[in-house]
C-alpha positions as CSV (number, residue, x, y, z in Angstrom):
1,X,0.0,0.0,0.0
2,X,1.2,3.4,-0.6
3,X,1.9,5.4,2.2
4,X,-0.3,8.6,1.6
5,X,-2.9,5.6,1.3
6,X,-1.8,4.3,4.7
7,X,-1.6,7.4,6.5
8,X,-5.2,7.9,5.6
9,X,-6.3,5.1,6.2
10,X,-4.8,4.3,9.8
11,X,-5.9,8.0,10.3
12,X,-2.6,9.3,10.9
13,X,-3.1,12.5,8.8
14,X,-6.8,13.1,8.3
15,X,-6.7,13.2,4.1
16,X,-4.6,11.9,1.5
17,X,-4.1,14.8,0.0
18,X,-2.5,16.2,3.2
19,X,-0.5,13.4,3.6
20,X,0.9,13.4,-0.2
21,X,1.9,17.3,0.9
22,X,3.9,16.1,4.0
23,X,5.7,13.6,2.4
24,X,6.6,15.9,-0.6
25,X,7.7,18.5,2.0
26,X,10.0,15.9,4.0
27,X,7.7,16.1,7.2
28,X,7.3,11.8,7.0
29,X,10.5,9.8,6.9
30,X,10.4,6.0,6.9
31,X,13.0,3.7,8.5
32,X,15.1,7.1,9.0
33,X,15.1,8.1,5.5
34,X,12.5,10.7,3.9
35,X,9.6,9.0,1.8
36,X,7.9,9.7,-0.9
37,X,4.0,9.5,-1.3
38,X,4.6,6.4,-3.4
39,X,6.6,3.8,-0.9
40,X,4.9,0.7,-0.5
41,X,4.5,0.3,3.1
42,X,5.5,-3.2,4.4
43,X,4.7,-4.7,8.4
44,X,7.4,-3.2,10.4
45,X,8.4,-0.2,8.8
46,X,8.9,2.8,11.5
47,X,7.1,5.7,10.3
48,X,8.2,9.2,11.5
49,X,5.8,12.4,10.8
50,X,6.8,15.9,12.3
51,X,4.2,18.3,12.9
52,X,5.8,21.5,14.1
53,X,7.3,21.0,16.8
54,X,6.1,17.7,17.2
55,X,7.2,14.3,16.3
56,X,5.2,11.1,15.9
57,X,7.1,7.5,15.8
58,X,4.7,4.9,15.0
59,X,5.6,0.7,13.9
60,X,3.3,-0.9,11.0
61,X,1.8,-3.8,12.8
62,X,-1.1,-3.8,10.3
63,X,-2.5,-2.7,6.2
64,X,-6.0,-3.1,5.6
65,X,-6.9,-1.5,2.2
66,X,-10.2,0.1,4.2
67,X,-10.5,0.3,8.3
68,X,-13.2,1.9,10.1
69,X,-12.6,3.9,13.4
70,X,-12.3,0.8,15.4
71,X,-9.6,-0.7,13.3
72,X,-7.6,2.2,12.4
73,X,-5.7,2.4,15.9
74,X,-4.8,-1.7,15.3
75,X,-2.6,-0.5,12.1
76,X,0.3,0.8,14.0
77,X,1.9,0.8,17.4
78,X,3.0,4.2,18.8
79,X,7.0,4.3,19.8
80,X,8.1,6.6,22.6
């Protein structure tokens, strides 16, 4: 799954469109390095996405193609 896709999806970043812009504008980095809109997200990737001043680490434990509000927390683990 592409990861504008995924960040919508898990509800990371509310739209896809948003998300496309933060990974164009190096705000989402995967594994350390920055990501494009169009890596294909794999189970265990570590996903890094700076708003401002603040900085979310998340682990891909999950990819379901659609996930309601329920399942959208089960994609990913937060990482402290």
């Amino acid at each position: 799954m592409r990861l504008d896709k995924y960040l919508k999806v898990s509800r990371l970043i509310k739209r896809r469109t948003v998300a496309n812009e933060a990974c164009d504008s190096d705000h989402v980095s995967v594994n350390g390095r920055p990501a494009k809109a169009s890596y294909d997200v794999k189970i265990g990737d570590i996903i890094e996405i700076r708003f401002g001043q603040r900085t979310l680490k998340v682990e891909v434990t999950a990819i379901n193609e659609h996930a309601g509000k329920a399942e959208a927390g089960a994609m990913y683990r937060e990482i402290v």
